[in-house]
N, C-alpha and C positions, 0 to 999 in steps of 0.2 A: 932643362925642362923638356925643352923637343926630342929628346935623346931620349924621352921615356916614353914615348908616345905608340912606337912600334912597340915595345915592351907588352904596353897596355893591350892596345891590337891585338896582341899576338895569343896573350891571354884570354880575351873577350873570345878570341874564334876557337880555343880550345872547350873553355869553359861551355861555349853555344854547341860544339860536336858534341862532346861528354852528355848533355842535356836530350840529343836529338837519341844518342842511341838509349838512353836508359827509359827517355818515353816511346818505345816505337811502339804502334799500334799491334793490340793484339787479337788477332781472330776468334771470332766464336763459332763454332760448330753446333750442329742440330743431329743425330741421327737421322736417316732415310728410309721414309720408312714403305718406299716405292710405290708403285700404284697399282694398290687395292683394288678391285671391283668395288663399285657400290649397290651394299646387297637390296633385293627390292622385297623379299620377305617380310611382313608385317609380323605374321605369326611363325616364321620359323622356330629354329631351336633354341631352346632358353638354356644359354650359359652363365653362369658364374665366374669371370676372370677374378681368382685371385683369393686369397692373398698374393701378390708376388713379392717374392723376398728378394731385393739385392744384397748382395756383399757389402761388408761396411766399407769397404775400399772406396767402393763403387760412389757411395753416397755424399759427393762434395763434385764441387766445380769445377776440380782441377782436372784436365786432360794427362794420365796416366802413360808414359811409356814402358815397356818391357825390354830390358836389358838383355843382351847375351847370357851375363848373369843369373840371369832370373828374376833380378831386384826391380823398383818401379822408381821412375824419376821422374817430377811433374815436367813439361811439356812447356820448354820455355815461347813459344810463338802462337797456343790455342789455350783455348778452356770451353768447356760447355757452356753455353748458353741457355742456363737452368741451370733445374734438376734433371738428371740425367735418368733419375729412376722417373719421372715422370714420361721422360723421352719413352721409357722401355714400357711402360703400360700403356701409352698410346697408341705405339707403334703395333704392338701385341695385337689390341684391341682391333684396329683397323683390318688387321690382313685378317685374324679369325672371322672376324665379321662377315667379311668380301671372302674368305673360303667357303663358309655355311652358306653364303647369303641368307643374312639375318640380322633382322633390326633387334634381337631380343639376347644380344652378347652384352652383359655390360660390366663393369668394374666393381668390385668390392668395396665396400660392405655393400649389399644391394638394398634397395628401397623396401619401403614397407609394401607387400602383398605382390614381392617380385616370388615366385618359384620355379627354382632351376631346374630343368632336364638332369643338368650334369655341372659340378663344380670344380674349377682346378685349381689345385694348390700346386703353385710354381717356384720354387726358387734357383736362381742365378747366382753361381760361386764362381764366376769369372768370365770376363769380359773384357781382354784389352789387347794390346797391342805393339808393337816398335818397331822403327823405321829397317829394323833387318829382322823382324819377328815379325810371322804371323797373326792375324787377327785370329782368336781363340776363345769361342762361349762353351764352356761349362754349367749343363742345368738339371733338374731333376723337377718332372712333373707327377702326381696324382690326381685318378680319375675319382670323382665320387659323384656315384648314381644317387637319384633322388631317393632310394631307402637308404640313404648311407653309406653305401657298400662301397667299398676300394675299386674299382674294375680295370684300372689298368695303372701301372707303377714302372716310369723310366727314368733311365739316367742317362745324358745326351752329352756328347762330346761332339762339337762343328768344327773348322779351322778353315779358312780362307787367306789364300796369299793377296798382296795387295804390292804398288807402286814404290811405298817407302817414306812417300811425303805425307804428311799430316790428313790430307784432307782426304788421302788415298785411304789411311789407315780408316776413319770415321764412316767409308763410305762402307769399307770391308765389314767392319762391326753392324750396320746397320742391313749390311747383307744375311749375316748370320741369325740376326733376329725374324731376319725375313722367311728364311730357311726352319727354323723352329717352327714358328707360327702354323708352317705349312703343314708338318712334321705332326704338330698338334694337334690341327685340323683334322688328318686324317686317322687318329686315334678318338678324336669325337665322335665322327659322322657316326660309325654301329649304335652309339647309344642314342640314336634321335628318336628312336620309336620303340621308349619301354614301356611295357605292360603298365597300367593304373597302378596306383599302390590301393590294395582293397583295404577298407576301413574296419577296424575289429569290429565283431559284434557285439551291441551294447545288452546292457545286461539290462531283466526287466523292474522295473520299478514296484519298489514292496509296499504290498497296500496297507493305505493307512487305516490305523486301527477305528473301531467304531466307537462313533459318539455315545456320548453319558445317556442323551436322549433316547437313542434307539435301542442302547441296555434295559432301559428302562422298557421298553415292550416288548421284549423277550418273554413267554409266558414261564410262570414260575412255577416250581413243584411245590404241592403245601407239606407243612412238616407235620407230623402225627402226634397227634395230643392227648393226652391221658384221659378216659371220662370218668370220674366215682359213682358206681353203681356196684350192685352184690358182686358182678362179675365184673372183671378188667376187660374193658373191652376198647379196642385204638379205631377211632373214625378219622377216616379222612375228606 
């Protein structure tokens, strides 16, 4: 029986390593999303952020790496902490905001009796990263003026080298967002001060017809009536 005792031991310390490496703590990451100015404008420029589209890649909690290959491998030591699309419309929001300075940037869908200067439809087709790859956004914006109108159409290619370690890689990506924002900013500013939109002219209201009553005092022509005498003679 004591002859098994180190046996047991021996097992019990393997079985506790085994356990120690398979729960090892795993970090979460935030994007960075640097520091903004805080705009002091009340009535500044009234933007519309958004839709912004991410990539469906993008849209889960795993921390993404990019391969030499090309391929994506989740990221055994991180994961976001969220949504990561959440990360990127905040971050957006913040530095457009602190670019304009203006309190009147806000997120999509906008409230009721919000109306924008200018709306952007953003989407994001890549976004990530690997410990011997560069952090790389992929994005394409739309300007639209308050008539509607398209007035500026890009396609945007960033890349940023970074350190190689994890936290290196998320700080890279959240540089790049920062570098957009700014990138956007200044494709806003021209449209801060467009002309009114002038309102059609309304057309004039058709007048209504007249009452039974006031037919009735309309003076009447009399009709001509025959009278029997020698002669035909018509009185009126």
């Amino acid at each position: 029986m004591t002859s098994l005792r180190p046996l047991i031991f021996l097992l019990a310390g393997v079985l506790g390593l085994a356990g120690c490496s398979v729960h090892q703590p795993v970090s979460l990451y935030q994007l960075d999303s640097g520091s903004p100015a805080q705009p002091a404008q009340s009535a500044g420029m009234a933007v519309l952020l958004g839709p912004v589209i991410v990539a469906d890649y993008l849209q889960r909690e795993t921390l993404l790496q990019r391969q030499p290959d090309g391929s994506l491998q989740a990221a055994v030591d991180g994961r976001w902490a969220g949504s990561l699309s959440s990360d990127i419309d905040q971050l957006l929001l913040r530095q457009v905001a602190g670019h304009l300075d203006s309190q009147r940037v806000v997120l999509a869908p906008a409230t009721t009796g919000f109306t924008p200067d200018v709306q952007v439809l953003l989407t994001i087709t890549r976004l990530d990263s690997g410990a011997k790859q560069p952090a790389i956004l992929d994005a394409q914006w739309r300007l639209i003026d308050r008539r509607g109108q398209v007035r500026d159409n890009r396609i945007v290619h960033l890349q940023e080298q970074h350190a190689g370690t994890t936290a290196a890689q998320v700080q890279a990506q959240g540089v790049l967002l920062q570098r957009l924002a700014e990138q956007l900013s200044v494709a806003l500013k021209p449209l801060a001060n467009q002309p009114p939109v002038a309102e059609a002219p309304r057309k004039p209201a058709p007048k209504p017809a007249a009452p039974a009553a006031e037919a009735e005092k309309q003076p009447k022509i009399p009709m001509a009536s025959p009278i029997r005498t020698d002669m035909e003679v018509f009185r009126f």
